[in-house]
DRENDO-1510 file (C-alpha; in Angstrom, 1 decimal, always signed):
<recs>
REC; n; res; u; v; w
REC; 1; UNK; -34.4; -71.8; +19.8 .
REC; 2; UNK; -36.9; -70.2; +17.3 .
REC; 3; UNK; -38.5; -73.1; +17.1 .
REC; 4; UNK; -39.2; -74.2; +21.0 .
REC; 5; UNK; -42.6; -76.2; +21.4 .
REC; 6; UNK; -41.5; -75.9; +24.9 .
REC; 7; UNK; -42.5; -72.4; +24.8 .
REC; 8; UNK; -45.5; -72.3; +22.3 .
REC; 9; UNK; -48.3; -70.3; +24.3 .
REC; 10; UNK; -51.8; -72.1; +24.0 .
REC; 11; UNK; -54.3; -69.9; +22.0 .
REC; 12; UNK; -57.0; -67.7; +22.7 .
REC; 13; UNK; -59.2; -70.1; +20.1 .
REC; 14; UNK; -63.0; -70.2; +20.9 .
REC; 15; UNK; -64.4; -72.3; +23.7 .
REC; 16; UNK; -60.7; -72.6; +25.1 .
REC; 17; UNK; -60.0; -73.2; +28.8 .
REC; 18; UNK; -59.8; -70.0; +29.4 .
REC; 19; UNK; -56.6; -70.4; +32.4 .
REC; 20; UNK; -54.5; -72.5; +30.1 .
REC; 21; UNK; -54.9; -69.6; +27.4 .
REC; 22; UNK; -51.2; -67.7; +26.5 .
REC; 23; UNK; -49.7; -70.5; +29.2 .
REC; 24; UNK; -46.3; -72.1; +27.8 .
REC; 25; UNK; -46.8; -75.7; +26.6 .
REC; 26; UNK; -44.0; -76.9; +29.2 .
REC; 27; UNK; -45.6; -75.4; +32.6 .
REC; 28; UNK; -48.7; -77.5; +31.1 .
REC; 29; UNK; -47.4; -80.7; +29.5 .
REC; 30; UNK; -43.9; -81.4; +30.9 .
REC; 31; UNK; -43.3; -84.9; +33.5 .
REC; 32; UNK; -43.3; -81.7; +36.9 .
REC; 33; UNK; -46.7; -80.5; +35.5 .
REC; 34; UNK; -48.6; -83.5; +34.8 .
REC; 35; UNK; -47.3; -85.0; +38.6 .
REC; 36; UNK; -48.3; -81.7; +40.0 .
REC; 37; UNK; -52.1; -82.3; +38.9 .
REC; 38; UNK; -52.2; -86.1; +40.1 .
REC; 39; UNK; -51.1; -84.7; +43.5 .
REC; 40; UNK; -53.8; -82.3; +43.8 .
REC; 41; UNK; -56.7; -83.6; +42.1 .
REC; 42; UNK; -55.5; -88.1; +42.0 .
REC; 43; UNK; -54.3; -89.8; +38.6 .
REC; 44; UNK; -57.5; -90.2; +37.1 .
REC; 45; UNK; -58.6; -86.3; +36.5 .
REC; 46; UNK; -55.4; -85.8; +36.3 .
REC; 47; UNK; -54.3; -87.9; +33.2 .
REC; 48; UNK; -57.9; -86.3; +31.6 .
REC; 49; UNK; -57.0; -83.0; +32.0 .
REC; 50; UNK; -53.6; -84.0; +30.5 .
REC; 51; UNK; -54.8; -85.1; +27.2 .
REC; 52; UNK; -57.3; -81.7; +27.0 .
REC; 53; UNK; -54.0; -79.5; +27.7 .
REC; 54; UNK; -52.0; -81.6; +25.0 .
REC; 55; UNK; -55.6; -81.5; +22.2 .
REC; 56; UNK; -55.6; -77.3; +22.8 .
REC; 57; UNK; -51.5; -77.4; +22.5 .
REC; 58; UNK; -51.8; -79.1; +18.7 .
REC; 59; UNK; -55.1; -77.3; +17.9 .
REC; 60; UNK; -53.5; -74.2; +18.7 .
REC; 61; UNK; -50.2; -75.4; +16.1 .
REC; 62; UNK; -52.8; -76.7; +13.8 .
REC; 63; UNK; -55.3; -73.6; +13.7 .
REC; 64; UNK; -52.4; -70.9; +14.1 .
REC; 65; UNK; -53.1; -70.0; +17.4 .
REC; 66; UNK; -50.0; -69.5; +18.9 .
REC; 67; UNK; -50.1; -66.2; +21.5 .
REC; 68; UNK; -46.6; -66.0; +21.4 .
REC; 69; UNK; -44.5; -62.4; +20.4 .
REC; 70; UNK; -41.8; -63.5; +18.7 .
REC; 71; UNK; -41.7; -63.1; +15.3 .
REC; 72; UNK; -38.9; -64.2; +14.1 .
REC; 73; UNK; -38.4; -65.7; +10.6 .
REC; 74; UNK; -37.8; -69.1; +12.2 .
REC; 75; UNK; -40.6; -68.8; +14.1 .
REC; 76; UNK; -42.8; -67.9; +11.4 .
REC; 77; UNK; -41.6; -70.5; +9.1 .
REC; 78; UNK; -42.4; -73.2; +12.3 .
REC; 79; UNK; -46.0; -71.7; +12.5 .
REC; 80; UNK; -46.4; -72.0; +8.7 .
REC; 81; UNK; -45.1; -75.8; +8.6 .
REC; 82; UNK; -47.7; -76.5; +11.7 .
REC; 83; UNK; -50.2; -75.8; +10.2 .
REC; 84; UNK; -49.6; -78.2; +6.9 .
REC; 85; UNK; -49.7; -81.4; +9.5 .
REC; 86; UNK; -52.6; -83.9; +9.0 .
REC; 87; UNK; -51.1; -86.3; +11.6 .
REC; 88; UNK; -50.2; -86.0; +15.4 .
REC; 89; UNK; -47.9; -89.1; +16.3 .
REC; 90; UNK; -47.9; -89.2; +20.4 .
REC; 91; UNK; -44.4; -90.7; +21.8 .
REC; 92; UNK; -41.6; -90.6; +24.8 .
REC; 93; UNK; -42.2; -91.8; +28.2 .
REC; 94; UNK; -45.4; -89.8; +29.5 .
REC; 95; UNK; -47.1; -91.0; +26.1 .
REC; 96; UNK; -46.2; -94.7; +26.8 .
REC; 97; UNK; -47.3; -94.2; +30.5 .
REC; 98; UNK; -50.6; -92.8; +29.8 .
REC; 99; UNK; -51.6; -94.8; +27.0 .
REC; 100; UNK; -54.7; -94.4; +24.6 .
REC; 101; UNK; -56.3; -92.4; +26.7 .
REC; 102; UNK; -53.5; -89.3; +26.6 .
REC; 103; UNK; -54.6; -89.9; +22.3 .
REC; 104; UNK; -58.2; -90.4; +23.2 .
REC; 105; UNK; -58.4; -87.0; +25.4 .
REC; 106; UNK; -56.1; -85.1; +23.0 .
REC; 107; UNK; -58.4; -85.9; +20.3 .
REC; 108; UNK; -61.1; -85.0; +21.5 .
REC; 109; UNK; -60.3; -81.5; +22.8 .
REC; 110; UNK; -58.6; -80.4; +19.6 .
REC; 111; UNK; -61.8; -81.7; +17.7 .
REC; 112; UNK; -63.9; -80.0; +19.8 .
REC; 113; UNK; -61.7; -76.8; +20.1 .
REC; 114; UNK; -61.9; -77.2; +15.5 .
REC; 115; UNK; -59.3; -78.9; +15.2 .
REC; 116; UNK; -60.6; -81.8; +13.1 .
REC; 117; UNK; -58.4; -82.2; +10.2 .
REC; 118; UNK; -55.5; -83.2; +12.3 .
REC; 119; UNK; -55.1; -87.1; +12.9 .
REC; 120; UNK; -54.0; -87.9; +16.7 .
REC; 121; UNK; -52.5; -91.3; +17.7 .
REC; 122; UNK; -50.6; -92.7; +20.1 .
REC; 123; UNK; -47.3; -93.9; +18.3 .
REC; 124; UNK; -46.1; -97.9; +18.2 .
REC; 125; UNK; -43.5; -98.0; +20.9 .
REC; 126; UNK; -43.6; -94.8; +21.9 .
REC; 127; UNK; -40.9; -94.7; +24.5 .
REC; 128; UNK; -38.7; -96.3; +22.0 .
REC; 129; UNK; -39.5; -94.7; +19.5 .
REC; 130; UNK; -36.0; -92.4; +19.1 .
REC; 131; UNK; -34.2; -96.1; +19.3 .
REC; 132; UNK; -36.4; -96.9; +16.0 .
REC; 133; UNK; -35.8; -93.9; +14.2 .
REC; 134; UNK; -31.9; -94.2; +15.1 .
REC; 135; UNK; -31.7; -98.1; +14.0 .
REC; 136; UNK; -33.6; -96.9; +10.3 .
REC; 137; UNK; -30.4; -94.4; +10.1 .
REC; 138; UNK; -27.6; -96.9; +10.0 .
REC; 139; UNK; -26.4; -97.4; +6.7 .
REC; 140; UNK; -24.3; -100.7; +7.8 .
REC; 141; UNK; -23.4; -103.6; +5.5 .
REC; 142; UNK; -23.5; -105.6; +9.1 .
REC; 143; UNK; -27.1; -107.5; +10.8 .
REC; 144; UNK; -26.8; -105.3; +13.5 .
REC; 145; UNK; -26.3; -101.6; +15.6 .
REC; 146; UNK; -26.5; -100.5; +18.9 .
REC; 147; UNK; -29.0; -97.5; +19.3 .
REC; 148; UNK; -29.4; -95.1; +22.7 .
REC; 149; UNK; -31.7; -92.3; +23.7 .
REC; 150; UNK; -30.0; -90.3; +26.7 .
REC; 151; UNK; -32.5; -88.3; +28.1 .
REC; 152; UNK; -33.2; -86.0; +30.8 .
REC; 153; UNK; -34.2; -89.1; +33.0 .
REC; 154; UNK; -33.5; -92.1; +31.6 .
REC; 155; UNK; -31.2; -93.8; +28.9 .
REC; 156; UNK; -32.7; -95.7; +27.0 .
REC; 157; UNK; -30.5; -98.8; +25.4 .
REC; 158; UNK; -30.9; -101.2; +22.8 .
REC; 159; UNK; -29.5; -103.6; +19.5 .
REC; 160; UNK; -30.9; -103.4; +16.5 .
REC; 161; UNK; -31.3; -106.8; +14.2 .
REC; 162; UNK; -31.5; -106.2; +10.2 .
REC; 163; UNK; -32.8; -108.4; +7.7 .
REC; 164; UNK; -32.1; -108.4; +4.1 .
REC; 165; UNK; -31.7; -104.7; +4.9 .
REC; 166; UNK; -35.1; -104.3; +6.5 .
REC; 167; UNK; -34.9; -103.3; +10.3 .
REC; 168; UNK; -36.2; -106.4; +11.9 .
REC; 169; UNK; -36.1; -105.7; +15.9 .
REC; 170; UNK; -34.6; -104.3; +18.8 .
REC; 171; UNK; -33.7; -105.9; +21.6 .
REC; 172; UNK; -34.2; -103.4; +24.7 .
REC; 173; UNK; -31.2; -103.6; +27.5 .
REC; 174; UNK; -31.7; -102.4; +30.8 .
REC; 175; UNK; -32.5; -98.7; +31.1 .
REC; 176; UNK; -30.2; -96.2; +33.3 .
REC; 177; UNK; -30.6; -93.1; +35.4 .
REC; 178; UNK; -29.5; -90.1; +33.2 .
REC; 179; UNK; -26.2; -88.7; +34.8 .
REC; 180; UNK; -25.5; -86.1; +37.1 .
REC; 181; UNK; -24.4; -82.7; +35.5 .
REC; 182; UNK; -21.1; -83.4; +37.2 .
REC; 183; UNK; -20.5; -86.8; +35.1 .
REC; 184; UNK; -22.4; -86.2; +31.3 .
REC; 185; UNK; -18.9; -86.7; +29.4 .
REC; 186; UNK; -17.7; -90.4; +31.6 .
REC; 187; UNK; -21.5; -91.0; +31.3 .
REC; 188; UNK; -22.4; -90.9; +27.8 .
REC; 189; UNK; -18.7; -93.1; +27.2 .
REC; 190; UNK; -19.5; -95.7; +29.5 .
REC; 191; UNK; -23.1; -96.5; +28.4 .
REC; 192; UNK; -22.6; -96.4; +24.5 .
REC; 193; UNK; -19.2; -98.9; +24.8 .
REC; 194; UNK; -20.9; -100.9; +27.2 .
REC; 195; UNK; -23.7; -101.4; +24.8 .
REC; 196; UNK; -21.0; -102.3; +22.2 .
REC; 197; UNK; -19.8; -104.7; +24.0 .
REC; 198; UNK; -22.7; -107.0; +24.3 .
REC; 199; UNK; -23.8; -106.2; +20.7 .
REC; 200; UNK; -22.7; -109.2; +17.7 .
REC; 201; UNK; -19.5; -108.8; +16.2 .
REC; 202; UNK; -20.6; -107.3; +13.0 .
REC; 203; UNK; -22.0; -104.4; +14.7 .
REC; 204; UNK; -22.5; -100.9; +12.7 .
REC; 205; UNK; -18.4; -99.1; +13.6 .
REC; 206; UNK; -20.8; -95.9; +13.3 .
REC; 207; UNK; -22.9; -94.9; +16.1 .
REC; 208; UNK; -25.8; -92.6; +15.9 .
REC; 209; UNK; -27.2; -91.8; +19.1 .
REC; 210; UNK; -30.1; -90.1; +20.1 .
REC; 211; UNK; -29.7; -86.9; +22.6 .
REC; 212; UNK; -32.1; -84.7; +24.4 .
REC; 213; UNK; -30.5; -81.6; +23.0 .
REC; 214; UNK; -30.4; -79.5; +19.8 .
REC; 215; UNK; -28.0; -80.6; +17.6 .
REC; 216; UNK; -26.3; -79.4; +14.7 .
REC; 217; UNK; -26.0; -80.1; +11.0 .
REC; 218; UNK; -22.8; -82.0; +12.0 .
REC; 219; UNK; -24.1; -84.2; +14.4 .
REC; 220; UNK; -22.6; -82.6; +17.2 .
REC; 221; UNK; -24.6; -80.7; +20.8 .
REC; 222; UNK; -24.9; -77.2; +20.3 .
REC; 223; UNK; -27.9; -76.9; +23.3 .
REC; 224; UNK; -25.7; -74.7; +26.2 .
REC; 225; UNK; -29.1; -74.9; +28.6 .
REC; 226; UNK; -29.6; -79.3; +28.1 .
REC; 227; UNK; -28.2; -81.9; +30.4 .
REC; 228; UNK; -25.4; -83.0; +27.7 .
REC; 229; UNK; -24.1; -79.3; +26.9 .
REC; 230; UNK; -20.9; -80.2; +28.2 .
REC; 231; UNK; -20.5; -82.9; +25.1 .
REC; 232; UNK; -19.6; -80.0; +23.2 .
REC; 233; UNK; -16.4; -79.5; +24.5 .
REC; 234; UNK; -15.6; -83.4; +23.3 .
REC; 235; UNK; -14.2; -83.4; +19.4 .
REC; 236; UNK; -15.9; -85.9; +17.6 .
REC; 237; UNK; -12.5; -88.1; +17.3 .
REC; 238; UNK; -11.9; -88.2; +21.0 .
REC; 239; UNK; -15.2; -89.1; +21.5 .
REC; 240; UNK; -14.7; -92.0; +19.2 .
REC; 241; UNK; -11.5; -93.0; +21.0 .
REC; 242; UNK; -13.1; -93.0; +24.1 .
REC; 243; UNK; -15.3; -95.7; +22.9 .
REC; 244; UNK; -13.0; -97.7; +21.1 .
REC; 245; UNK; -10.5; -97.6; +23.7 .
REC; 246; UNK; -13.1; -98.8; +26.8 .
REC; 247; UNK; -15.5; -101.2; +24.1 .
REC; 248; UNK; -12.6; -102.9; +22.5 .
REC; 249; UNK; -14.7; -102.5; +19.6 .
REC; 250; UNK; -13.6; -100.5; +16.1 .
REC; 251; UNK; -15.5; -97.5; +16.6 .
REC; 252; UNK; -15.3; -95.6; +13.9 .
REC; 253; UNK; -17.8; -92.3; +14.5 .
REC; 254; UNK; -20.2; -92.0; +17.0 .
REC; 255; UNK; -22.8; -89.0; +15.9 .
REC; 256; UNK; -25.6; -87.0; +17.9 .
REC; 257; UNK; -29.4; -86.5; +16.6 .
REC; 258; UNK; -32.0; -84.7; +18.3 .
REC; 259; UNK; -34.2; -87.0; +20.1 .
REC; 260; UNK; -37.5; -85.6; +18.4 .
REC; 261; UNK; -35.4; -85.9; +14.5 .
REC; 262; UNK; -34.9; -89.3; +15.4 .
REC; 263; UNK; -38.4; -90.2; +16.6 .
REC; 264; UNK; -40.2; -88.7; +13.5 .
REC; 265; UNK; -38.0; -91.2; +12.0 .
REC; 266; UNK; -39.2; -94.5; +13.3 .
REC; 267; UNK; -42.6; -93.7; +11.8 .
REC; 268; UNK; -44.1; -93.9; +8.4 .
REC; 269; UNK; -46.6; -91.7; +7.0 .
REC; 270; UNK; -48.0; -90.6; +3.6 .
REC; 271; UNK; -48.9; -87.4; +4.6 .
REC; 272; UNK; -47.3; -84.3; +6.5 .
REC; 273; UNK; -46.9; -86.0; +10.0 .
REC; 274; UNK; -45.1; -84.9; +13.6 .
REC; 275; UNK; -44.3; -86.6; +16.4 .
REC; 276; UNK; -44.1; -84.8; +19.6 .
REC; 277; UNK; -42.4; -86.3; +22.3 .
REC; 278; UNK; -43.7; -86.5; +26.2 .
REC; 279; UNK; -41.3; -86.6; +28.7 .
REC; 280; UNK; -39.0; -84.5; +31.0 .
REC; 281; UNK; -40.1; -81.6; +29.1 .
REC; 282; UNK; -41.7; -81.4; +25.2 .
REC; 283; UNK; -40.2; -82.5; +22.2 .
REC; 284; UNK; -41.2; -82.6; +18.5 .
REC; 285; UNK; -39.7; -83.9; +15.2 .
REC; 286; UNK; -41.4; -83.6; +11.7 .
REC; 287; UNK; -41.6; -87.0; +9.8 .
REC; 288; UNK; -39.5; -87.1; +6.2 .
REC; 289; UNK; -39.8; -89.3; +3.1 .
REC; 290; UNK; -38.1; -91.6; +4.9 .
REC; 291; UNK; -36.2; -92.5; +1.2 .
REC; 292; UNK; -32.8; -92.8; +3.5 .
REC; 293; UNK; -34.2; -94.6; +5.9 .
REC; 294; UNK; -34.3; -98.9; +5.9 .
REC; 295; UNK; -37.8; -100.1; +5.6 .
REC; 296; UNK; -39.2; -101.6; +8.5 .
REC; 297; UNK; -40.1; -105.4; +8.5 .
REC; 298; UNK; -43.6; -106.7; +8.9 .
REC; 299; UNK; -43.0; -108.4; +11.6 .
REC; 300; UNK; -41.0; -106.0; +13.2 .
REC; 301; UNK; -41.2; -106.1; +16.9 .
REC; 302; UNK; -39.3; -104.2; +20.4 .
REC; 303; UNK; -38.4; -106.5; +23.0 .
REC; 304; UNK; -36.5; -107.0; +26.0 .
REC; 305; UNK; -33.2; -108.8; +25.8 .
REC; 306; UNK; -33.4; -111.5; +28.0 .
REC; 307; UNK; -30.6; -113.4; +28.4 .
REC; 308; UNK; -29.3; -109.4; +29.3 .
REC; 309; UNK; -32.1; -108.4; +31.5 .
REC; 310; UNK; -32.8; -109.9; +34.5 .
REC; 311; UNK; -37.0; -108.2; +34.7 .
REC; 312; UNK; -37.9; -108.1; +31.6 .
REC; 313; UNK; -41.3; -107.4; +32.1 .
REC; 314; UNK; -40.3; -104.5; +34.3 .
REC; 315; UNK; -40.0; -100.9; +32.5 .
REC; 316; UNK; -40.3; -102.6; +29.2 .
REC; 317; UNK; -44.3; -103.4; +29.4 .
REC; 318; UNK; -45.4; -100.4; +30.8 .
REC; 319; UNK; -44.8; -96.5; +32.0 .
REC; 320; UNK; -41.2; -95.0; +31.4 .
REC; 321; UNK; -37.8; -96.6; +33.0 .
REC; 322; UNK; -36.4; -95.4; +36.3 .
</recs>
C-alpha cells in the first residue's frame, strides 16, 4: 500500500542518527527490532533508543522528510496530510509495554531533531485502544456490544457497556494467541461467537471487529500479505452464519476495520491528530470528527471482567497479552 508507515524511510534531517537515516520504520520500530536491541545492549538502553527511533520516525512525517522513491499520488497525498498533524497519539501493545517513557524519549528526539510543533502522548489504554474506537462505532439501540482486535499476536476481547448512549466501559476477557495461518477462518469464528455468548442479551446483532489488515470500503480484508488474508475468501453472509450458527445469538453482520481506523477512533481531539500503533509491526490511523461516533462518558473506564477472568491483574495491568 501507498500509504505503508511500515516502509517510511527515516530522513536525512539535521543532527539525525546518521545509521537510522533512509532505514524503513519497521526494521527500526516493529516488536523483532525493539527485542533485538534489549538482547544486545539490556532493556534499559534499549527502550531509550526506542523512543529516539520512534521521535526521528514522526519528525521525519512531520518535517517531510521521508527518503523514500515512490511517488505515487497516494503517497504524496499521505506526506501532505503528515505534515498537517499537531498531535502524536502513541498506542498498541509495545506503547502500553513501554509506557511514558516510549512518549517521553519520542518527544524529546523529534523536538530536538525540529520537530516541536507536533504534540506526543502516550494514548489512554493504549493496547485497547482499537476495542474503544470499535465500541464508539456501534450504532445499537441495545446497552451493550462485543468488540475484538485480532492481531498479529494476540486477540484482544472485550464488552462494551453504554449509557444513555455514551460508551460507558469495557470489560476486557481473556486475551488469545493469534492463530496459525493454517486456522485464520475457524479462528476468527470461534473467538467472535464465543464472545457473544458471554455478552447480555441485548447485545449489538452487528459486529465490528478490528483486524490487523487493510480493509476495504466494504468492510471486508483486502491485505493478500496479513495473517487474516484468507478471510477474503469468506462472503460476508457466511461469515455471519458461521456466528450465529455456533453463538446461538442473531447475528446479523459482522464487519472488518483496520486496526489503526479504529484506534484513531477511541480518541478525541480538536486538532489534526494520529495514532500510530506499536506492535507486531507499525500501524497508524488519522483521528476524524468523531460526529458518528458515541461520546465517551466521564467516568469511562477499561477493566477486566472478573467473574470471566480468572488473573485479572495479569496482561490487563501491564505489557501486551501472550
Amino acid at each position: 500500500m501507498d500509504a505503508s508507515l511500515n516502509r517510511t524511510r527515516l530522513g536525512a534531517l539535521a543532527r539525525a542518527e546518521p545509521d537510522w537515516v533512509g532505514q524503513p520504520a519497521f526494521g527500526l520500530l516493529s516488536r523483532d527490532a525493539l527485542v533485538e536491541l534489549v538482547a544486545h545492549l539490556g532493556e534499559s538502553v534499549a527502550e531509550r533508543i526506542f523512543g529516539r527511533r520512534l521521535g526521528h520516525l514522526i519528525a521525519t512525517l512531520h518535517l517531510g522528510g521521508d527518503m523514500d522513491a515512490i511517488e505515487t499520488e497516494w503517497r504524496r497525498a499521505y506526506r501532505a496530510h503528515w505534515r498537517t498533524i499537531q498531535q502524536v497519539w502513541l498506542a498498541g501493545g509495545l506503547a502500553e509495554r513501554l509506557g511514558p517513557g516510549l512518549s517521553a524519549g519520542a518527544r524529546s528526539e523529534a523536538d530536538r531533531l525540529g520537530a516541536n510543533r507536533v504534540s506526543i502522548e502516550l494514548a489512554p489504554y493504549p493496547s485497547s485502544l482499537p476495542l474503544i474506537g470499535a465500541a464508539r462505532n456501534s450504532q445499537s439501540e441495545g446497552a451493550h456490544a462485543v468488540v475484538l482486535d485480532f492481531g498479529h499476536t494476540a486477540i484482544k476481547r472485550g464488552v462494551a457497556t453504554y449509557q444513555n448512549t455514551s460508551l460507558l466501559r469495557i470489560e476486557l476477557l481473556e486475551p488469545r494467541r493469534a492463530p496459525p495461518a493454517d486456522h485464520v477462518i475457524e479462528t476468527v469464528i470461534e473467538e467472535i461467537a464465543d464472545t457473544l455468548t458471554v455478552a447480555p442479551e441485548d447485545v449489538d446483532p452487528q459486529v465490528l471487529v478490528s483486524l490487523a489488515s487493510y480493509v476495504s470500503p466494504s468492510g471486508e480484508p483486502e491485505d493478500s500479505h496479513s495473517l487474516y488474508a484468507p478471510l477474503r475468501t469468506l462472503a460476508p453472509a457466511a461469515l455471519a452464519d458461521a456466528v450465529r450458527q455456533r453463538s446461538g445469538r442473531p447475528v446479523e453482520r459482522v464487519r472488518f476495520e483496520h486496526d489503526g481506523t479504529l484506534a484513531a477512533a477511541g480518541v478525541v481531539s480538536d486538532v489534526p491528530a494520529a495514532v500510530i500503533m506499536l506492535g507486531t509491526a507499525l500501524g497508524v490511523g488519522f483521528v476524524s470528527s468523531g460526529h458518528r461516533l458515541r461520546a465517551i462518558a466521564s467516568d469511562f473506564n477499561v477493566r477486566a471482567a472478573h467473574d470471566l477472568v480468572e488473573d485479572a491483574t495479569g496482561p490487563f495491568t501491564h505489557g501486551e497479552p501472550p
